[in-house]
N, C-alpha and C positions, 0 to 999 in steps of 0.2 A: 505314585502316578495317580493323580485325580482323574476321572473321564470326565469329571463334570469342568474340565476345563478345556475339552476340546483337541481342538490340532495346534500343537506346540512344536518346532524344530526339537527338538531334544526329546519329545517323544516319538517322534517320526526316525532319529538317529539310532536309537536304544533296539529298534523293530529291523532296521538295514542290514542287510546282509544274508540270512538264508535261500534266498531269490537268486541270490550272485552268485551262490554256489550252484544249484540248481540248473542257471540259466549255460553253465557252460556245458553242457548234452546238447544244446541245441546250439551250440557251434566247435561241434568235436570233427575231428577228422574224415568220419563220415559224409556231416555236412559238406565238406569242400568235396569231396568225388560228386556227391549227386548235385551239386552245384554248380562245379567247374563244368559237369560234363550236360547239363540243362542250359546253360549259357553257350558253348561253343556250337550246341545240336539246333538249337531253337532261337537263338537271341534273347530278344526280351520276352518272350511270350509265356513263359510259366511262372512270371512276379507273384501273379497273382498268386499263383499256390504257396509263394514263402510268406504273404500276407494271410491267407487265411489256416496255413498250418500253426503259425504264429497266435493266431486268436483262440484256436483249439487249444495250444497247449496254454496258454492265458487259461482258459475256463477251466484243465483238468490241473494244475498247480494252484490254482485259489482252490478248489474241492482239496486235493491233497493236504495244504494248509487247513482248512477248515476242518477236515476229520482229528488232523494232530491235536488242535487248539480245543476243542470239544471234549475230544474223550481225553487226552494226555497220553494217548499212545499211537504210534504211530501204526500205518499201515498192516502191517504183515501183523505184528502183536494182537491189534484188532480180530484178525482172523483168524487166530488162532483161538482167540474166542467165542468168535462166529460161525465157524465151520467148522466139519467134522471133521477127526485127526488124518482121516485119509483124504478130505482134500486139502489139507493144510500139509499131507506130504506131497504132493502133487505139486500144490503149488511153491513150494518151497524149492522142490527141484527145479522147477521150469525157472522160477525166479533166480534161481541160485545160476543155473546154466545163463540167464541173460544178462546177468551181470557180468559172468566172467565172457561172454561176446564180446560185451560193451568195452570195458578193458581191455580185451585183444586189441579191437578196434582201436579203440583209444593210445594205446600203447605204439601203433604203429604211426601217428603225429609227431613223437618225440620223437621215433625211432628218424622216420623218412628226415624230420626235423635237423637232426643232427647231422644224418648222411648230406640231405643238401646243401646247407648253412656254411659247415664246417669241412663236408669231403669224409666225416669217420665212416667205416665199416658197420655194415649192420649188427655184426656180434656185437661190437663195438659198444655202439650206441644201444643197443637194446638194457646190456646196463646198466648206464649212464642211467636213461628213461627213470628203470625200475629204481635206481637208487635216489633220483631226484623224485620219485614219488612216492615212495616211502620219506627220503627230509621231510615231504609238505606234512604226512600225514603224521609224521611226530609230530608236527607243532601241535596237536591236538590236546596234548597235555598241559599247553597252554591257555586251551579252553576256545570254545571253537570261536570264538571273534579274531582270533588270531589266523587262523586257517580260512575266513573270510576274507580278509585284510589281503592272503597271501593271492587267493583266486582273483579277488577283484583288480590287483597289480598285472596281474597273466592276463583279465580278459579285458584289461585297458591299453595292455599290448597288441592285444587281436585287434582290437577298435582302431588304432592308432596305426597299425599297416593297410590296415584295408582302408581306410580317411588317405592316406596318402596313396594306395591304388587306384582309388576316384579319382584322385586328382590327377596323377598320370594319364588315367585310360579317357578322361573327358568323353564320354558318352551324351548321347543326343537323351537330356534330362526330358523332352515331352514326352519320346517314346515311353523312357521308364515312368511314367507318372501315369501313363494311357494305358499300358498293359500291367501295373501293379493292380488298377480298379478296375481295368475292364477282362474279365475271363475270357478268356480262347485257348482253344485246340489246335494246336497244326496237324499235319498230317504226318502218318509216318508212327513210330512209336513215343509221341509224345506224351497218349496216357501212362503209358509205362515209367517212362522219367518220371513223371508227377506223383506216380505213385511210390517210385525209389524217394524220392524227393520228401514225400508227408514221413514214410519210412525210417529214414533218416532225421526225420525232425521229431518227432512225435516218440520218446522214452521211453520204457517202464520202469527203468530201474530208479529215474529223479521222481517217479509217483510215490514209487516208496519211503524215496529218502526226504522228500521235503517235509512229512510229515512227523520225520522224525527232525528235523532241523531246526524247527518251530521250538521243542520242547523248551532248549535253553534258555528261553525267555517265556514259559509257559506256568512256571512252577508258582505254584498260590496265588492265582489270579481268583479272582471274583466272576461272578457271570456278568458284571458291566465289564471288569478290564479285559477281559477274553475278548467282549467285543471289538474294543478297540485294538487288542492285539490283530483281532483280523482284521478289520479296517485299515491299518499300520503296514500287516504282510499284503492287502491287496496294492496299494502302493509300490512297496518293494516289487513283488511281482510287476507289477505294468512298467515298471524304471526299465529294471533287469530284463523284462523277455525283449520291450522295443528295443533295447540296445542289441540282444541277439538279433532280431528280425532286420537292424540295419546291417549287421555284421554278414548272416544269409544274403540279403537284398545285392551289400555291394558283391557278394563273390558270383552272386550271377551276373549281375549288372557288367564288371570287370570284363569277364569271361567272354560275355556277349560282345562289348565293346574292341575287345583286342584280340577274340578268337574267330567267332561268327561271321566278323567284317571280315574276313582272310580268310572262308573257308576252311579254318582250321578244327577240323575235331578233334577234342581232347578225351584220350583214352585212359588216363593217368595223372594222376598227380606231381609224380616226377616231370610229365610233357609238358604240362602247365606250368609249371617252373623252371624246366628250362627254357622255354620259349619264352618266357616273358622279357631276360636280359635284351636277346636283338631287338626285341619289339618295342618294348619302352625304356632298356637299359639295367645296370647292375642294381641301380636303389628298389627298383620294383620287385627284383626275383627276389635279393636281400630280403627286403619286409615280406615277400612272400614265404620265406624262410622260418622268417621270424615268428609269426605271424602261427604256422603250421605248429613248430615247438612250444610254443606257448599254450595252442591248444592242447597239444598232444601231453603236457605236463598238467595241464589245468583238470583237464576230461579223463586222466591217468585215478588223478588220485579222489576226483567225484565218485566214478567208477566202485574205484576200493572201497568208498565210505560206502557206496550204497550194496555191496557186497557184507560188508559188517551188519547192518542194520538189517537185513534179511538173513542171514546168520544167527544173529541172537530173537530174531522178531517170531519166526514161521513157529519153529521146537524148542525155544529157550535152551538150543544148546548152546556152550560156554566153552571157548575155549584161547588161550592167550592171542592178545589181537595183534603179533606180530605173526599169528599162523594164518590166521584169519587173512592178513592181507596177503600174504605170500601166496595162500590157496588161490583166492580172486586172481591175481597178477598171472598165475604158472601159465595158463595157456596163453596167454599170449605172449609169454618167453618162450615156451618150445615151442608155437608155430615160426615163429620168426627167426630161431636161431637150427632149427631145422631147414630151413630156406626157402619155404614155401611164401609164393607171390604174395606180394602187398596187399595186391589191389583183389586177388581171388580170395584173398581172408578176410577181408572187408567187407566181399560181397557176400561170404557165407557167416559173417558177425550179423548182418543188417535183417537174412531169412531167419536167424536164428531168434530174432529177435520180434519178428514179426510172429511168432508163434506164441510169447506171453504177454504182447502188449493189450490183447483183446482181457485177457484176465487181468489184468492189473487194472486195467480202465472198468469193465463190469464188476469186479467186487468192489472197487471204491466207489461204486454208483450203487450197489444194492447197502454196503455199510453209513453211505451219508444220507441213505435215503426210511430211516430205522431209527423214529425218534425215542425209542431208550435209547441209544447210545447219544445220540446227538442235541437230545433236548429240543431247546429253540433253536439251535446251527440247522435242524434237519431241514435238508432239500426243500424247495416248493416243488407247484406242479411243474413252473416250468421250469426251472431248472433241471427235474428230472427227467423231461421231454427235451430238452435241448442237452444232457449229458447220454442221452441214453441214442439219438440221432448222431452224436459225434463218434460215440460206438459204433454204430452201423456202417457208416462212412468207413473210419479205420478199418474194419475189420473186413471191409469190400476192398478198399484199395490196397492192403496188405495180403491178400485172397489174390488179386490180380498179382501183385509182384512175387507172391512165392510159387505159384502157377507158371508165369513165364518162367521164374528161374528156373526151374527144375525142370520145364519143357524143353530150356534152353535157347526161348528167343530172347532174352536179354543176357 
């Protein structure tokens, strides 16, 4: 790879794909609850927050990227460098617990997935789920282009149910174009939504893992190709996350369109799907179905990977990576095969998680901002004035959602 030869399709191809993986946290099964349920409550009026949750996580997945590219390690390894072994147990735990949220979460996509789709039983399908995400994560033996290839087919499926829910739901395109750029509040709990909402979009566990995702194509680069590797992944990134933020966009846009207008509020996931058949017919619940499983398989086995990666990254402990993903996957097989509600494990995946996303974002703000590590990658001023205000933000609006939760008015 020459850089003195610019932008070339074939080196823009060779850089494609750790973004794809990545990008599917920010259209996991989560996503559709605070989505479906921001659209049936408000209509169009909270676009704007999947527009600029959207932009946030653009800026912290190029930082995550740029730490991997840099130093050649990712996230969690970094800090086990960087800080001291007692908070690198600390953080290990918290990381370690938000990963196996995330996969709970995640694992109830496939699950709900299969029940809807198909009619299986939850025992059933749970599974189904866990065995269909474990096949993905074998392929990894085939090197992780293969395991991109397998993501990118799942989140071309998501794209391709919701493209035809647009079409179904035919919504009023000025509204959603006036309320994606213009911000507003309604009344009522709709800061609250918005804050399930950033919640729901905004990860810790894809902070950790994208900078380990980079390495595969990191090994013996020069400080010119490095460059251009990130120039390369800031690409990928903006491809991959707008595809998420249209994928976000339409599940409110939908929701709004074919629940809102019918005063219907949507409490569930399951409601949202079944209701969709009378309203717009069998092909719309279908790809809604679809649509759900696809996440729930895709965001399954992200989940696992980013459970690994903080496993081996935080204490360099080792240990065979068929235990490794099993440990990640276990609670959200025994919440769910225990019988405990969908939608109530979801909502205590989301608090859960809102407890280490403020550390996940502040250490990778104080490690990219420390040029031994980082050399010439390290932060400017503003950069580090505009990751360290995305902090704030987050860490306010996830302060509000884990407040009401626990007060109990959401």
């Amino acid at each position: 790879m020459n850089p003195a030869s610019g932008f070339r399709i074939r080196d823009q191809l060779r850089f494609i794909g750790p973004a794809f993986i990545v990008s599917v946290a920010y259209i996991d099964p989560g996503n559709f609850a605070a989505n479906i349920s921001s659209g049936s409550l408000f209509g169009f009026s909270l676009l704007w927050v999947i527009l600029w949750s959207n932009l946030m996580a653009i800026f912290l997945q190029i930082m995550s990227a740029k730490l991997g590219i840099a130093t050649g390690m990712n996230l969690a390894q970094v800090s086990r460098e960087v800080f001291s072994r007692r908070m690198n147990r600390f953080f290990y735990l918290a990381a370690t617990c938000a990963a196996m949220a995330t996969t709970m979460a995640e694992f109830l996509g496939g699950v709900l997935g299969f029940y809807l789709l198909f009619g299986i039983p939850l025992s059933v399908s749970v599974i189904l789920t866990a065995a269909v995400t474990l096949l993905i994560l074998s392929l990894q033996k085939y090197g992780q282009k293969v395991v991109e290839a397998v993501i990118a087919i799942l989140v071309a499926v998501i794209c391709t149910a919701f493209i035809l829910e647009l079409v179904l739901a035919r919504p009023e395109w000025p509204q959603v174009a006036f309320h994606t750029l213009m911000p507003s509040m309604p009344s009522g709990n709709a800061v609250f939504v918005a804050a399930g909402m950033l919640g729901a979009t905004v990860m810790p566990h894809v902070i950790y893992l994208h900078s380990q995702l980079v390495q595969c194509r990191n090994s013996g680069l020069s400080a010119e190709e490095k460059k251009l590797h990130l120039r390369m992944e800031k690409i990928d990134i903006f491809i991959a996350m707008n595809i998420a933020f249209i994928v976000n966009a339409s599940m409110v846009i939908v929701s709004a369109a074919v629940f809102f207008d019918r005063g219907m509020e949507m409490d569930s996931i399951e409601a949202a799907h079944r209701s969709l058949e009378p309203l717009l017919g069998p092909l719309s619940s279908a790809a809604f179905g679809a649509a759900l499983l696809a996440s729930g398989f895709s965001s399954s086995s992200v989940g696992a990977m980013a459970g690994e990666t903080i496993m081996d990254g935080f204490i360099d402990f080792k240990m065979p990576v068929a235990l490794r993903r099993l440990i990640t996957m276990l609670p959200g097989v025994i919440v769910i095969l225990a019988g405990a509600d969908p939608m109530y494990a979801l909502l205590l995946s989301q608090v859960c998680l809102s407890f280490i996303l403020p550390v996940a974002v502040i250490s990778m703000l104080v490690v990219t901002s420390r040029p031994d590590l980082m050399g010439e990658f390290v932060n400017k001023p503003s950069t580090k004035a505009a990751g360290f205000m995305i902090a704030a933000l987050i860490i306010a609006l996830n302060a509000a959602l884990l407040y009401l939760t626990f007060s109990g008015q959401i």
